[in-house]
Every structure is written in structure tokens, then in C-alpha cells.
N, C-alpha and C positions, 0 to 999 in steps of 0.2 A: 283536603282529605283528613279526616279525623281517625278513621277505621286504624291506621298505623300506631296510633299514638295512644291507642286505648288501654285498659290495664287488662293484664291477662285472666283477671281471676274475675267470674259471671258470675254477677247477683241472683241469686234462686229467692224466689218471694212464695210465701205461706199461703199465695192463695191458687199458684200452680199445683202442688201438692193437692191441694182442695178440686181443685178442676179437673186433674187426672183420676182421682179417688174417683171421684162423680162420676165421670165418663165412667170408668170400670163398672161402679153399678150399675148405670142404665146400660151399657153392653150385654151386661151376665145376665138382668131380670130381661132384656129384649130375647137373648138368644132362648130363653127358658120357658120365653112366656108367661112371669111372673109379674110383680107388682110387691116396690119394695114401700113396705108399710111404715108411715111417717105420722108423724102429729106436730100442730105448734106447737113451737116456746118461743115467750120473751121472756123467760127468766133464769139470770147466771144461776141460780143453785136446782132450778129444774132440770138446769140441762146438761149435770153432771149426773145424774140420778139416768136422763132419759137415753144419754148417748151409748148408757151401758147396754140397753137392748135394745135399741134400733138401727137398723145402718144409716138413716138419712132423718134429719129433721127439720122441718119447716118454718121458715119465715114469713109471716103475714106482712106487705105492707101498709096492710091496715091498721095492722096490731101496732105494729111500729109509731106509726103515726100518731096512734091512740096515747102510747104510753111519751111520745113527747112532746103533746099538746101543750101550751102551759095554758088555757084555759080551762082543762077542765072536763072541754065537752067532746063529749066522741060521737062523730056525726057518719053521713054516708058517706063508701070507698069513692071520691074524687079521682083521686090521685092526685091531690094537688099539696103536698107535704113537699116537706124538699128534698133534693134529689138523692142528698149523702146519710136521709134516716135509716134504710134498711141496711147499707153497709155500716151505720155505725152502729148498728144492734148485732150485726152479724160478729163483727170485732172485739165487742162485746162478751157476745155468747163465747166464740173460740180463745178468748183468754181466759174465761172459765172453764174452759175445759183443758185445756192445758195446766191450769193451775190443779185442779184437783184429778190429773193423771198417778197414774200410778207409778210411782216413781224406785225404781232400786233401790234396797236398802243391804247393807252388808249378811242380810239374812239371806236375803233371794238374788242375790249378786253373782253367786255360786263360786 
């Protein structure tokens, strides 16, 4: 039995936070009967611009695949790219947003 010997303090990972988020909006546009309005990006400085005014934004795994082709050639959705491209555009994109979050300054600190 391992369960006793574990450490007391639970790891929380950044992509729970991301999966509760999500949940909340598909609940709130479901109970509303809305439709929350998204668009692609694959790109880090897009999608500090984009996240500012939309609640959700989309990952193609086409787009994905396209931008890490090393040949070149961007062909039809297969899906045959491998498995860890669109999480690693996604990792991507959300360290860019983190990076150019808006951060405390001794101004607005209060």
C-alpha cells in the first residue's frame, strides 16, 4: 500500500484550471442558449491580442500539423501527424499568454 506513504501536499496542473474554465463556458452559453464565438490561432503574439476579446480560442489540428511539417507541404486533414502536435501548440500558445498577462505593478497594486 502506497496511499499511506504519499506526501500530503496535491499537485494541481494548469490544464485542470483550463478544463473547469471550459466546462463553465459551455454550461453558461448551454443554459443561455448562446454560442461562444472563437476563431484559430497558431500564433504566440496573436493570441495575446485575441484572448483579450474572446472567451475561447481554437486549435486546428490541421493548422498544427501544417505549421510542423518540415517539408513544406501542407496537404489534406489525414490526421495522420503525431499525436503530441496539438498539445504542443497548445503549450505554446498558453505560455504566451501568460507571458504577456497583465501583471501588478506598484501602480495598480493599490
Amino acid at each position: 500500500m502506497l496511499a499511506p506513504h504519499r506526501a500530503p501536499i496535491s499537485v494541481q496542473y494548469r490544464s485542470r484550471f483550463a478544463a473547469e474554465r471550459w466546462k463553465n463556458v459551455v454550461s453558461e452559453h448551454f443554459e443561455k442558449g448562446t454560442a461562444s464565438v472563437t476563431y484559430g490561432c497558431t500564433d504566440p503574439a496573436a493570441i495575446a491580442h485575441m484572448s483579450q476579446h474572446l472567451e475561447t480560442v481554437y486549435v486546428s489540428g490541421w493548422q498544427a500539423a501544417s505549421l510542423a511539417a518540415t517539408d513544406g507541404v501542407v496537404g489534406p486533414d489525414f490526421a495522420d501527424y503525431p499525436l503530441n502536435t496539438v498539445p504542443t501548440l497548445v503549450s505554446r500558445l498558453a505560455r504566451a499568454q501568460e507571458f504577456h498577462a497583465p501583471t501588478p505593478t506598484r501602480a495598480t497594486a493599490g
